[in-house]
KELUM-661649 format. One record per residue: x, y, z of N, C-alpha, C in turn; residue number from 1. Coordinates in nm, 3 decimals. Layout:
REC; n_X; n_Y; n_Z; ca_X; ca_Y; ca_Z; c_X; c_Y; c_Z; nr
REC; X; Y; Z; X; Y; Z; X; Y; Z; NUM;
...
//
This chain:
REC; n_X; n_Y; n_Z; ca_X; ca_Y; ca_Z; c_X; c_Y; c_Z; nr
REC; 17.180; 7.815; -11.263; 17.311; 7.754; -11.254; 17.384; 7.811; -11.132; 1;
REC; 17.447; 7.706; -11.078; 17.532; 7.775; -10.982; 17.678; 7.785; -11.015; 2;
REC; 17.694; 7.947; -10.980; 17.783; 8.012; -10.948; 17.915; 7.952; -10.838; 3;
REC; 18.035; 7.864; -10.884; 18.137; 7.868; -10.800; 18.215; 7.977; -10.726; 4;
REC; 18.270; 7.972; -10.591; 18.356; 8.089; -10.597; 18.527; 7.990; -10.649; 5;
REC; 18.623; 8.144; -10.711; 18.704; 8.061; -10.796; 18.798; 7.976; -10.754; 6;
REC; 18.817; 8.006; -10.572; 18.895; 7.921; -10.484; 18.843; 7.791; -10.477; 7;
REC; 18.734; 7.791; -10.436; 18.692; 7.661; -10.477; 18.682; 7.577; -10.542; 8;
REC; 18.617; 7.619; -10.653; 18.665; 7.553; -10.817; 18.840; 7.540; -10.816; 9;
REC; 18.899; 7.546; -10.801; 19.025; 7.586; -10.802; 19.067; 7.419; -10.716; 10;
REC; 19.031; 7.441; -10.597; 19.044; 7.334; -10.489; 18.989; 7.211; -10.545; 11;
REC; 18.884; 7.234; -10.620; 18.817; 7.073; -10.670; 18.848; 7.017; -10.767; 12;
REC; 18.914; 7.129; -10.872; 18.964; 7.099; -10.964; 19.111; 7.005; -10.961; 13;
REC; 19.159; 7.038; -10.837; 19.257; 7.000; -10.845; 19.292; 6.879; -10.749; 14;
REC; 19.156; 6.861; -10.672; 19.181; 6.718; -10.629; 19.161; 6.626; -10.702; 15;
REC; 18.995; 6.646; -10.811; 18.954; 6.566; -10.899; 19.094; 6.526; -11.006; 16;
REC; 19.174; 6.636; -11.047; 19.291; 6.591; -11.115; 19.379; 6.498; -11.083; 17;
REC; 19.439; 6.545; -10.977; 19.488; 6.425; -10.873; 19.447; 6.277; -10.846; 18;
REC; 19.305; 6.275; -10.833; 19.240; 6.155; -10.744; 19.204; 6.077; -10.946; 19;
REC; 19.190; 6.141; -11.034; 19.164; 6.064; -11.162; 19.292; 6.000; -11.212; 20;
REC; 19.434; 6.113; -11.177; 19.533; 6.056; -11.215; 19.638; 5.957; -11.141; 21;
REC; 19.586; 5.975; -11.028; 19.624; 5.843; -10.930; 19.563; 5.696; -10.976; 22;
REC; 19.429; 5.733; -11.040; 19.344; 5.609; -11.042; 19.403; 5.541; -11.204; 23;
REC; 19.440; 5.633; -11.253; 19.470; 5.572; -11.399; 19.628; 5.545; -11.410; 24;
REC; 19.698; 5.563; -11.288; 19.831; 5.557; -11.296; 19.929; 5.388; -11.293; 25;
REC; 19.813; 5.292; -11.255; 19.871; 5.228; -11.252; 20.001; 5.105; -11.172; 26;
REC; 20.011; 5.256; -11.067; 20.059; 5.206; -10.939; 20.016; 5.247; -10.841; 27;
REC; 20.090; 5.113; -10.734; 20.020; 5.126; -10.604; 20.132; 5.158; -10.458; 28;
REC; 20.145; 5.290; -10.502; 20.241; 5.333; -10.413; 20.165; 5.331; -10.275; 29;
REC; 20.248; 5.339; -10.175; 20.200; 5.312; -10.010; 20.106; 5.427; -9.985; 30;
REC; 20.156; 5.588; -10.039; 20.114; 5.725; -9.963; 20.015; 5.758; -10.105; 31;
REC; 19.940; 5.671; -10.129; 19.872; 5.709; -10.235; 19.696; 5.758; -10.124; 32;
REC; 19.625; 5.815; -10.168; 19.499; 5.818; -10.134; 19.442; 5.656; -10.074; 33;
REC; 19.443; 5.586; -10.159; 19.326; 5.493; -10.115; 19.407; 5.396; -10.010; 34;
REC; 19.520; 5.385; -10.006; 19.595; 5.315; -9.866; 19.606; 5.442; -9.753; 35;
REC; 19.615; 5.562; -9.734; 19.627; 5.642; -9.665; 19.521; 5.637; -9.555; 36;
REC; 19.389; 5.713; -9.681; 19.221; 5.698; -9.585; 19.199; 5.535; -9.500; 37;
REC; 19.137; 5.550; -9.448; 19.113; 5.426; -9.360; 18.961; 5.366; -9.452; 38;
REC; 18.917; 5.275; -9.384; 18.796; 5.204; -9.446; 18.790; 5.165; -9.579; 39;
REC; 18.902; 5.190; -9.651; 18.846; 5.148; -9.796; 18.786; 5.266; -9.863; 40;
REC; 18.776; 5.354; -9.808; 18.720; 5.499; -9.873; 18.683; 5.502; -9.996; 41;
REC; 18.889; 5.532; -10.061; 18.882; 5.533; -10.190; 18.926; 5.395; -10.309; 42;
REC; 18.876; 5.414; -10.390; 18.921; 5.332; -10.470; 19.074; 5.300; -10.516; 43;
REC; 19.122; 5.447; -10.600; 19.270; 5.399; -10.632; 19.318; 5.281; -10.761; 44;
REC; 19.394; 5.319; -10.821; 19.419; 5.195; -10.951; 19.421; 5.042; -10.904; 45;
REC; 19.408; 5.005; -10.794; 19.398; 4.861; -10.811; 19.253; 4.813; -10.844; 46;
REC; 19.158; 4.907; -10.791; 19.023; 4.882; -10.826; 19.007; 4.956; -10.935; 47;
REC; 19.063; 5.066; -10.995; 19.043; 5.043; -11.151; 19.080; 4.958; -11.248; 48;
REC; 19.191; 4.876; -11.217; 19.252; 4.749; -11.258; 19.153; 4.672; -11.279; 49;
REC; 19.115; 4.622; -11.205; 19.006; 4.538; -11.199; 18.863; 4.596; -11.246; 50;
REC; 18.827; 4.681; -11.243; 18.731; 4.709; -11.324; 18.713; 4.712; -11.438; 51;
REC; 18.883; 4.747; -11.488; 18.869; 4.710; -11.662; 18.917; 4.530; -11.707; 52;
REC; 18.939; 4.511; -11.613; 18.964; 4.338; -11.609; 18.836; 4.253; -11.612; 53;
REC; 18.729; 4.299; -11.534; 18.614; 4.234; -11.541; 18.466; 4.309; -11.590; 54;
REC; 18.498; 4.451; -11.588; 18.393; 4.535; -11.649; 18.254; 4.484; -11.569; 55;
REC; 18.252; 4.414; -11.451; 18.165; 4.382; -11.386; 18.162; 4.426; -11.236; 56;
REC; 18.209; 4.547; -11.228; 18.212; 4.575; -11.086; 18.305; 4.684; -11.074; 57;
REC; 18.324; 4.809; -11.004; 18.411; 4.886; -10.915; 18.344; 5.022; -11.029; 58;
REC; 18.231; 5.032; -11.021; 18.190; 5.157; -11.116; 18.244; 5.268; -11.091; 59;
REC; 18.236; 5.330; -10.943; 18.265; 5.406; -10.898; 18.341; 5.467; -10.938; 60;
REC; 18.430; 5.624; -10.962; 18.537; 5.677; -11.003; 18.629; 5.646; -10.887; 61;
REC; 18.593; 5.708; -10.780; 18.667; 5.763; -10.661; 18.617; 5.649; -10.537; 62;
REC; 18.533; 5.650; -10.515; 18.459; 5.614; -10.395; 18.455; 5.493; -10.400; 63;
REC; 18.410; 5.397; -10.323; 18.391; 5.260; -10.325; 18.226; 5.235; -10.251; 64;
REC; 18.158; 5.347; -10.155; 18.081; 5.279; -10.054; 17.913; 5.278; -10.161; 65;
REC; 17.911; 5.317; -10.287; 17.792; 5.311; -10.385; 17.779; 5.166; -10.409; 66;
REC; 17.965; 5.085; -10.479; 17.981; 4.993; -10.483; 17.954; 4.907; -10.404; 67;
REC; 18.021; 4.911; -10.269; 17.987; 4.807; -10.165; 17.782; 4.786; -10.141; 68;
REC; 17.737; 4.904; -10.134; 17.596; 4.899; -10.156; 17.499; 4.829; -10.246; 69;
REC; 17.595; 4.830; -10.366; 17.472; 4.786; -10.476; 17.533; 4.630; -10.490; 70;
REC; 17.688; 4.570; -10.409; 17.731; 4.460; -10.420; 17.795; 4.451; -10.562; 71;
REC; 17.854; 4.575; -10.594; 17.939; 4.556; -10.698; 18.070; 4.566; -10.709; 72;
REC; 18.114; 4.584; -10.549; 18.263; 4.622; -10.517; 18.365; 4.442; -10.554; 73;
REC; 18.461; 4.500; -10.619; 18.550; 4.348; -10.590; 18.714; 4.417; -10.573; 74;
REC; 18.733; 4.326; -10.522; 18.856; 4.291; -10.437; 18.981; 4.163; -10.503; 75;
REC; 19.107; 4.217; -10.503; 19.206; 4.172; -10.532; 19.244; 4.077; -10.455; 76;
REC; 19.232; 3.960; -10.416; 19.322; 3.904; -10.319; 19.417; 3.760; -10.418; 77;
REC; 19.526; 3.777; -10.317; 19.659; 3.752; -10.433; 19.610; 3.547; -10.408; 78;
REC; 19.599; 3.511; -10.336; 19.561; 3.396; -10.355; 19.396; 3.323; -10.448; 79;
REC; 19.332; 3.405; -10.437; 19.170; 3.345; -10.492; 19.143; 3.449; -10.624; 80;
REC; 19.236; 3.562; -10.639; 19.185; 3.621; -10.795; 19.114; 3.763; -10.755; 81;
REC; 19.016; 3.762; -10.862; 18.936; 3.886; -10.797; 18.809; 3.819; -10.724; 82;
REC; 18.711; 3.877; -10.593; 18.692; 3.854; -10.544; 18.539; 3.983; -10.504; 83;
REC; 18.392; 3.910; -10.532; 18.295; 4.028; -10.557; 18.255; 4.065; -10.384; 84;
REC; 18.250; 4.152; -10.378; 18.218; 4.185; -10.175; 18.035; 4.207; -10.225; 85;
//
């Protein structure tokens, strides 16, 4: 097993807290993670929205680029619905 040092654990712990409770929060504030990063990085509650809306896509916790890979990423767009990339 590996051994963390406790700063670290400390550091991951507390992004993973952050980045789970952003995703389950519900809103989509501007300075959130997944509008901040560029590319689509992160996911963020609109793609957890939709994941529990269609249970067919956005597996990912955090990340999106597993999704975009296996063609399971979808996308919100306000005119056509959800939308599978």
């Amino acid at each position: 097993m590996l051994k963390a040092h406790a700063f670290s654990r400390l550091v991951f712990n507390a992004v993973a807290i952050y980045l789970i409770v952003e995703a389950h929060a519900g809103i989509n504030f501007p300075w959130m993670m997944h509008n901040i990063v560029p590319f689509h990085v992160f996911a963020g509650p609109v793609a957890h929205d939709l994941h529990h809306q269609s249970g067919s896509g956005n597996f990912q916790k955090f990340f999106t680029y597993l999704d975009s890979f296996f063609g399971t990423r979808q996308v919100l767009n306000p005119t056509y619905g959800i939308i599978s990339n």
